[in-house]
N, C-alpha and C positions, 0 to 999 in steps of 0.2 A: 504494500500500500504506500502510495506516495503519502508526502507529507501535506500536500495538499487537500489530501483526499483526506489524508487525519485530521487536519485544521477543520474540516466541511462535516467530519461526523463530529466532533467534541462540539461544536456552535450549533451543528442542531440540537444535538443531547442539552446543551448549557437553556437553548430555547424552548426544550420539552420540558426540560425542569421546571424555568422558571412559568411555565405554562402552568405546569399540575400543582407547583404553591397556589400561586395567586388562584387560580380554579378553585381549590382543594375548599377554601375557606367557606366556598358561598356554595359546597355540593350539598349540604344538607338544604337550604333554598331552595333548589332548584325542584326540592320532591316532596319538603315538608309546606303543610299553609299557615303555619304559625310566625305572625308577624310581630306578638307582642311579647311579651311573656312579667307577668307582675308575682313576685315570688314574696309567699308571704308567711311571716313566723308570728308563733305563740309561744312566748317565752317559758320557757321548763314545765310545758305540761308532759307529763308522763305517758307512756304509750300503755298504760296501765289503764287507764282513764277514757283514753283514746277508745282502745280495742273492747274494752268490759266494762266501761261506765263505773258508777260509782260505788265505791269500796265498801259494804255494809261495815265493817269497824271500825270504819273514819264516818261515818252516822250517828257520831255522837258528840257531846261532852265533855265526855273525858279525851277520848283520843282525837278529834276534830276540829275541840273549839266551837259545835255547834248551837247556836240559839234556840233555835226552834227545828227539834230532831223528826216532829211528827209533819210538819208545811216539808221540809228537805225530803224526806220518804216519799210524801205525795209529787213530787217533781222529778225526781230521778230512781228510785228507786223502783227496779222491776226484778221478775222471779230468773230470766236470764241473764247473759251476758249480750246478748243481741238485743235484745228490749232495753237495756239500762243504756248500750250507746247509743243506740238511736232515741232515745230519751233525751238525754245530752246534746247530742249532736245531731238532731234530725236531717240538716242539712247534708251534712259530711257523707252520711248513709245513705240518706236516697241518692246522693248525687257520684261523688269519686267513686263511691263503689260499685256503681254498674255501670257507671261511664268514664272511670279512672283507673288509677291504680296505688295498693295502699300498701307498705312495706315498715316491717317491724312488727306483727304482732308473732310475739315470740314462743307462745304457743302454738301456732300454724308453723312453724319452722322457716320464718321468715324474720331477718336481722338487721338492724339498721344501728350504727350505733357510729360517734367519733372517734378521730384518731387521735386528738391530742391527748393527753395526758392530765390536762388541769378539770375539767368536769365542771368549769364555771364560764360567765357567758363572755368575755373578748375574748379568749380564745374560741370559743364555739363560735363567735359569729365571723369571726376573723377565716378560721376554718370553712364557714358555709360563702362566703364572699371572695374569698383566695382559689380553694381549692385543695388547703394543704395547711395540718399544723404547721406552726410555730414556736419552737421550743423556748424562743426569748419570750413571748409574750406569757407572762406569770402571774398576770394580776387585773384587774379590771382598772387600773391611774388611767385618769384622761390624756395621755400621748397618743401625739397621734398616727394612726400605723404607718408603717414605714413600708410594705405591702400594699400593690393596686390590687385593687377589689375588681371582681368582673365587671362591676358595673363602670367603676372610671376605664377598665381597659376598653368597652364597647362604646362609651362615653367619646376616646379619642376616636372614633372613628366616624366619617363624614355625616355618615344618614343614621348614627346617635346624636351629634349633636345638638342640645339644646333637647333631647329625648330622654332624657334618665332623669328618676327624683325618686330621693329616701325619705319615708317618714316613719319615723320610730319613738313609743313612748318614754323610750331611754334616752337620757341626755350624753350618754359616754357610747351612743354610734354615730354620733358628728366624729369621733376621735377614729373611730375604728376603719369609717371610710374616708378619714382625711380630708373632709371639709376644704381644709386651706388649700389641699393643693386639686382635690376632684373639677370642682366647677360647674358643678349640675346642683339643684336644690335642695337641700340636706334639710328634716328637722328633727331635734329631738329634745326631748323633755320638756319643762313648762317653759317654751318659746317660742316669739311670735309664730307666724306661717311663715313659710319663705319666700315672699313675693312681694316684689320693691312697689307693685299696685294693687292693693289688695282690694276687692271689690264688698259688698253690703254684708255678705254672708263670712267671708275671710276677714274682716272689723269684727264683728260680733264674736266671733272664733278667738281674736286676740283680747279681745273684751272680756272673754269666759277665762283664757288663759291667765290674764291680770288681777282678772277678781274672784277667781276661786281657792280656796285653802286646799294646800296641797297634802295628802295624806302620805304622800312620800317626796323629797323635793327633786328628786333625780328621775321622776317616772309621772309624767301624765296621765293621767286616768283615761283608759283607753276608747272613751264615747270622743272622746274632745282629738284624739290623735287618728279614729276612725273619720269623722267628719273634714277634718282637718285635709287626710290623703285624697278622700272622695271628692271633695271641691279641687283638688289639685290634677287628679283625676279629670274628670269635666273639661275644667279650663284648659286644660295642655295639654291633656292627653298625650301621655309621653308613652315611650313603643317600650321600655323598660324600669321598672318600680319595685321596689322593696316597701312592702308596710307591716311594720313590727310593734305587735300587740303585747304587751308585758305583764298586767293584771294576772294571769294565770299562775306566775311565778311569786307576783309580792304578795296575793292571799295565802301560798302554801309555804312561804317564812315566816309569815302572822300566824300559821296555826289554823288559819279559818279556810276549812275543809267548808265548809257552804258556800262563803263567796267564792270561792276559788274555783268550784263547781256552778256557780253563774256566773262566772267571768269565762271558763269555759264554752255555757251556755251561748253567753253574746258575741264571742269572737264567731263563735260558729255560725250564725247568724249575721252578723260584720260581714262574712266569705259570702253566704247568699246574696245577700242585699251586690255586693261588687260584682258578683256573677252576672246578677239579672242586672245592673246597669252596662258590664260590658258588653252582653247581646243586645244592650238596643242603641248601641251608639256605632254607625258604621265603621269606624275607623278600629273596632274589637268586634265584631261580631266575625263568628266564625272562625277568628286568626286569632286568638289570642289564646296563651296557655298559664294555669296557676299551676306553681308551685308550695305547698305547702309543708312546713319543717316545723321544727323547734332548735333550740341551740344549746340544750341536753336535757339528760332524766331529772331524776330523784330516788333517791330512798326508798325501803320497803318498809313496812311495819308500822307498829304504832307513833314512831317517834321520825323516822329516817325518813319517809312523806316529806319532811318539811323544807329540807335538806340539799345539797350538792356538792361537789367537790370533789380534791382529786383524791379523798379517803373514806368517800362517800359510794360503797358497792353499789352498782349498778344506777350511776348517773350516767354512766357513757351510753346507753342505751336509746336509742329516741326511734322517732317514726319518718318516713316521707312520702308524699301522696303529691300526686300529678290529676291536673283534669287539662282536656284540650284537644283540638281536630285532630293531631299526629299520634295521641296516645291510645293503642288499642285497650279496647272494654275487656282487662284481666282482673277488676276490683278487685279483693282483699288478695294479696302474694299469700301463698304459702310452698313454702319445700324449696325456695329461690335460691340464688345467688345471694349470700351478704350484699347491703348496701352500706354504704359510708357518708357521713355529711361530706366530706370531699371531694364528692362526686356532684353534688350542687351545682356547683360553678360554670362545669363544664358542659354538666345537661342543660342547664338555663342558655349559652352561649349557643351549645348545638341545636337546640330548636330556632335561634335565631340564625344560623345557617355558618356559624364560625365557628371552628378548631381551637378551640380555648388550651391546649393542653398541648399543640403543635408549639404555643411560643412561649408559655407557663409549665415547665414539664414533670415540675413537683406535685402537677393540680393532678387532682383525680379523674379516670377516666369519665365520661358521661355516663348516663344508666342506659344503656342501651335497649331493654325490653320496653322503653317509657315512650320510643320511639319508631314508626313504620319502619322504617330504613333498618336493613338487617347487620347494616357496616357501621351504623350510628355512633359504637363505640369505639370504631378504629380511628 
């Protein structure tokens, strides 16, 4: 072979390469019709709760913290484990489950749990946002991560622009997705909305935020961080969103097994309610997919319920469920493949038609069953 003729095969081959990158990113597009994807957490609820509803020994007093044992019975309290979730969580049931898919309940032989080590939530969320523990990050201090988040990575890219917004009732996930340096609308804990023109209903929103006493100061009560995303929602309709619901986790370090199981209640409801607004608004109807996590367990027992940490048995444990046009109707997993929160990142990214793990390659692969495409996870 002359060297001419070698110079003419390595420049095609250079030109086929750089062909199947830049392809490679938008092959999931080209077959999936998921245009949006809003991925949304419930802070440390347990997959315990999830799967089997509510605990008859935390139905009390003594080990609950409950007020009124005999109104909490008449609300969630049924003779199964099928009837007490869907008690709880009517939405969740009628809907992911015969038109999603739900991973963790670990009696069906199905496992979802984190990788990091610490069993508290910047690492977990940092984990569900990256793609990948972090063995520096050992504490929830407001620094701010040193880690792109999926969201700011899709963020730099042309047709996110001015598309991505977090809202979270936590004030230390402004830190987590770096605010300072992201560039898309962050909000978290008791502060304003983040929009430099707030219209009639985003005023009254900052109005509630300034005049209500806060029962925790680093966490918004999650009616006011619900309404808050939804008008953000509405108005800008952004193609990717994080809204992170927290109530679940500060009633179950209060000890109150009742609110904790109506905050529960309303996040599950919060997902309905954005379900049926994103079908009727063309720009989600049909193409949009949710993501639903939490960003770890809890404790077993009378006392460890309340609980988390990295000395905390079985807080690595949690759940994730998918609804959306690419995800086939396999409702509850059982006998599967482990899942991982660090798989998150990538399946969020791959329903929007990019290779999250091609240029992050710590991140976890995507979940590939959550997706038509049988190469989803390659």
């Amino acid at each position: 072979m002359t060297t001419a003729n070698l110079m003419k095969m390595l420049l095609l081959s250079l030109v086929l390469s750089l062909f199947c990158v830049g392809s490679g990113e938008q092959a999931f597009a080209q077959t999936l019709k998921t245009e949006n994807v809003i991925l949304i957490t419930t802070d440390g609820l347990r997959w315990q709760e999830l799967f089997t509803g509510a605990e008859k020994e935390l139905l009390s007093k003594e080990q609950g913290g409950v007020s009124n044992v005999k109104s909490l019975e008449r609300a969630y309290w049924r003779e199964s484990p099928e009837e007490r979730r869907t008690a709880l969580m009517p939405f969740f049931w009628s809907k992911f489950a015969t038109e999603g898919q739900i991973f963790g309940n670990q009696n069906l032989g199905s496992t979802a749990t984190i990788t990091n080590t610490m069993r508290f939530s910047y690492p977990g969320y940092n984990e569900i946002l990256t793609g990948f523990a972090d063995p520096k990050i050992d504490s929830n201090d407001k620094k701010p991560n040193e880690n792109f988040t999926v969201l700011e990575w899709l963020h730099r890219k042309p047709e996110f622009d001015g598309k991505v917004a977090a809202f979270s009732a936590w004030d230390v996930v402004p830190f987590i997705i770096n605010r300072q340096r992201c560039e898309f609308p962050v909000m978290g804990g008791w502060e304003p909305v983040p929009e430099p023109d707030p219209n009639p209903k985003q005023l009254m929103l900052n109005e509630l935020i300034a005049d209500t006493t806060p029962h925790n100061s680093a966490e918004v009560i999650d009616s006011i961080l619900y309404q808050a995303a939804r008008e953000h929602l509405v108005r800008h309709q952004p193609r990717v969103m994080l809204i992170g619901f927290l109530e679940t986790d500060h009633w179950g370090h209060a000890g109150k097994y009742d609110n904790l199981l109506h905050s529960a209640h309303a996040v599950d409801d919060y997902i309905r309610r954005l379900w049926e607004l994103t079908q009727s608004l063309d720009q989600y109807r049909g193409k949009t997919t949710f993501i639903l996590t939490t960003d770890h367990g809890r404790g077993s027992g009378p006392t460890g319920w309340k609980n988390h940490g990295r000395t905390v048995e079985g807080a690595e444990n949690i759940w994730i469920a998918v609804l959306g046009p690419d995800t086939p109707a396999l409702g509850e997993r059982r006998d599967c493949e482990a899942v991982t929160q660090s798989q998150v990142a990538a399946t969020l990214a791959a329903f929007l038609g990019y290779d999250y793990c091609n240029e992050i390659s710590r991140a976890g692969k995507p979940i590939g069953d959550v997706m038509k495409r049988s190469d989803a996870g390659q």
